[in-house]
N, C-alpha and C positions, 0 to 999 in steps of 0.2 A: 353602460356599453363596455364592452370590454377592450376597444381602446382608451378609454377614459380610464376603467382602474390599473392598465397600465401603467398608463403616463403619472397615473398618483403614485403608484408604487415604484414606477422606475426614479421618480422625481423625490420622494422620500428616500429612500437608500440613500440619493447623491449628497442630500442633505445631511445624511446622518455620515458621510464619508468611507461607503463602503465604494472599494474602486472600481467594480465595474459593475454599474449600476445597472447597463442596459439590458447585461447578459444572465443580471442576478433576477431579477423582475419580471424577464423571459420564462427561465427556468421554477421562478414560484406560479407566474403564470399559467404554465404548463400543469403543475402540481395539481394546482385548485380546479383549474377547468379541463385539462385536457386540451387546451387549444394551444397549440406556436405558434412560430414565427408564422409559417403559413397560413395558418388560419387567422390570426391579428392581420396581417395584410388583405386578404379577400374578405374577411369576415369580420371588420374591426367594430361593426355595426350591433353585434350581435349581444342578445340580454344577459347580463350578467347575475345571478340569481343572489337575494341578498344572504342568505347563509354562506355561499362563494366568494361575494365581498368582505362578508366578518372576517373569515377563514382567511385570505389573504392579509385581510389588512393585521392581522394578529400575527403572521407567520411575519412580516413588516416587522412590524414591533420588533417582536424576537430576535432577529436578523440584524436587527440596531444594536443590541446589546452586546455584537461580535458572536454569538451563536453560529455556528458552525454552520451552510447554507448547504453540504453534505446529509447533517444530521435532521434537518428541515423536513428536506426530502425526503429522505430515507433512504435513498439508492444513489450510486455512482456508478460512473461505468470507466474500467481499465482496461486499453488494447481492446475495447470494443465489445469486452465480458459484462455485464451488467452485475452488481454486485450491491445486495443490502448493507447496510451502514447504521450506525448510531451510537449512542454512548456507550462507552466500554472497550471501541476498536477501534483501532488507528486508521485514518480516507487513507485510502489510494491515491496518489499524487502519480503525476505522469514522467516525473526525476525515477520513478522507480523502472521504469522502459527502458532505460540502460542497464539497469542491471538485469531485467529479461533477454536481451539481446545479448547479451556476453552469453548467458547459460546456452540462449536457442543455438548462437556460432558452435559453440561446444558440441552438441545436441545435434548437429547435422549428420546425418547418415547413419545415425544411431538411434532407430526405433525401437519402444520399449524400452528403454532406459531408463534402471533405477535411479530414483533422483528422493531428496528430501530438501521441504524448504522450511528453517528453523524460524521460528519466532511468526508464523504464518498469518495472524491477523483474521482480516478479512480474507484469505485466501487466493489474491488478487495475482499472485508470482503462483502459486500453483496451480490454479485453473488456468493459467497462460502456458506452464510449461506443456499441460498435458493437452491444450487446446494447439498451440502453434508448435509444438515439439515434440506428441506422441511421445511424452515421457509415461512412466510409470511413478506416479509421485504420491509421497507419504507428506501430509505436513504438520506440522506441530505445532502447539499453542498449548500454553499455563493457563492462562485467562479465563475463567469460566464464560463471564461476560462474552469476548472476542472467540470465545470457542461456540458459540450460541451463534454468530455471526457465520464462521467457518463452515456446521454444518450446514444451515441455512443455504448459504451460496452454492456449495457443492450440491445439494441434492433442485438448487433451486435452475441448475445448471445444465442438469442430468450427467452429472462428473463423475470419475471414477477414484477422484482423488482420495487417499482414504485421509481420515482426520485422527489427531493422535492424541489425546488428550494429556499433554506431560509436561518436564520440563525441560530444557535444552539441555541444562548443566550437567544433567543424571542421566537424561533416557538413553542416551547413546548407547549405556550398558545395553540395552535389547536388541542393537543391532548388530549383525554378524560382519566380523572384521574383512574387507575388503569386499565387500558387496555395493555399497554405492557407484555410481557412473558420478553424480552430481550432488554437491548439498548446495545448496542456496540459503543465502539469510541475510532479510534488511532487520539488524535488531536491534535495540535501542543504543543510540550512541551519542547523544545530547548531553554535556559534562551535565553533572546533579546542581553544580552553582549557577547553570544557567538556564535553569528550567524555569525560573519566575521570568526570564527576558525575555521569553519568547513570545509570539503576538499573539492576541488577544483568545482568539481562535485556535489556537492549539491550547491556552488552557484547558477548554472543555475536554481536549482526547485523554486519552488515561496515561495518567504517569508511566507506568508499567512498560511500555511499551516506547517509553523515550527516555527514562533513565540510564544512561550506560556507566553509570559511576561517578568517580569523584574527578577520574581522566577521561571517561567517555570509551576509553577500550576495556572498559572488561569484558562484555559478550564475545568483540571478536579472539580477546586472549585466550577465552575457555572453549568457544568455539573451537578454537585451532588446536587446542590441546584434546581435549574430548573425543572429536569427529574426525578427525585425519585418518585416522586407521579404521573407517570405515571405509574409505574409499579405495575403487580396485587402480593398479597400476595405469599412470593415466588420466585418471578421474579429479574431477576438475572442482575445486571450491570457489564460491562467487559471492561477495560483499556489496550490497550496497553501505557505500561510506558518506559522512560527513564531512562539511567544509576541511579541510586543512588537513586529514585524515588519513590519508592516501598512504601518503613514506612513511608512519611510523605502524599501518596495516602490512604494506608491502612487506618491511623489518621480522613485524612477529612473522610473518608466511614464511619467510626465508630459512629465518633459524628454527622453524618446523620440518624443513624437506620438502616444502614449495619449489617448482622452475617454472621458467616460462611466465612470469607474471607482469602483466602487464593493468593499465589501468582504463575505463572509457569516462571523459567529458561528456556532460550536460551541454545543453543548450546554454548554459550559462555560462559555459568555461570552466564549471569545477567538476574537479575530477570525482565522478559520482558511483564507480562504481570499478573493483578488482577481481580481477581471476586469475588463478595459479592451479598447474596441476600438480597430481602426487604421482612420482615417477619411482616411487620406491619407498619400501613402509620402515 
């Protein structure tokens, strides 16, 4: 019955100490059968086919080993976008909705607005720009892997986003000086000595995409050096940043030709995300 291999699966997780077992169990639930919450509630009776119990109980398994319950699935959904996922590209985490919010404040009253978001991913900051901000957005991605993700999403979105195949450090040559309204970019900023500390689960995601050096700011150094003089008078650069991050981001914007910069709080108190604009090139 499919309350029964719930309660196995919700009841496995807990034991293997994944922390929230009920929501995790739900959502593989879901995967295998097709049924949720509401349907487990009215329908908790109902036959559960045994290729749909292997299949669970194996996804189980997996899910013990810290296996990512993103990459299980295959799909996640950011600000309410639905978005495919798997090895090679970095989840969408919902810490990153601060820094969509800074660009959208920016982004008001400015329809069509060129905008780029660097280090793009899963495309999860660009299909928001141009879903809740009627931007006009380019995004970029290295990653062959995570670039396979990016198209995906965008055409699986019916998006206009265009996808750029390159690299942050370099591509900026192709873009015409003072033409951006916006850049955007949450890019990897994890010091390189502390990428073995992190939990179990973020092993699986791809280095590439959380290395930011030996300090943790080199993207946003080059970043700021590179992309600045694409933007028009005005135009606004936006960081999601890391723990403790914040003042010495702030610093490099400043001694760029950054004003106005200010920082947004997470739900947790840390300062998760900057914007500064270019008031002169």
């Amino acid at each position: 019955m499919l309350r029964e291999v719930y309660r196995v699966c919700r009841d496995t997780l807990a034991q293997g100490g994944i922390e929230a077992p009920d929501f995790e169990a739900l959502c593989l639930l879901e995967h295998v059968t097709g049924c949720g919450r509401a349907a487990l509630i009215a329908h908790g009776d109902r036959t559960v086919t045994e290729s749909q119990r292997a299949l669970l109980n194996s996804l189980t398994e997996k899910r013990l080993t810290r296996y990512p319950l993103q990459y299980l699935l295959g799909t996640w959904s950011f600000m309410g976008i639905p978005l495919s996922v798997g090895e090679g590209v970095l989840i969408p985490r919902d810490d990153t909705e601060v820094c969509v919010g800074l660009c959208l404040e920016h982004l008001k009253a400015k329809p069509h607005a060129a905008a780029v978001d660097l280090c793009a991913g899963s495309g999860a900051i660009a299909l928001a720009l141009e879903r809740f901000g009627q931007a006009e957005v380019t995004a970029v991605e290295l990653s062959e892997d995570a670039f396979y993700f990016l198209k995906k999403n965008i055409a699986d979105n019916h998006a206009a986003v265009k996808a750029l195949h390159g690299d942050v450090l370099t591509c900026h040559r192709s873009f015409t000086d003072g033409s951006l309204e916006l850049i955007v970019s949450n890019p990897p900023y994890i010091r390189r000595g502390e990428l073995a500390l992190l939990q179990a689960e973020v092993q699986y995601e791809p280095v590439m995409a959380l290395d930011g050096g030996e300090s943790g700011f080199d993207f946003y150094d080059a970043i700021i050096r590179g992309w600045r003089g694409k933007l028009k008078p005005g135009g606004a650069l936006v960081f999601e940043l890391g723990e403790g991050q914040a003042a010495h981001v702030k610093e490099l914007m400043q001694a760029a030709g950054f004003a106005d910069i200010r920082t947004e709080t997470d739900f947790g108190g840390c300062h998760r995300a900057i914007i500064g604009t270019m008031l002169s090139i």
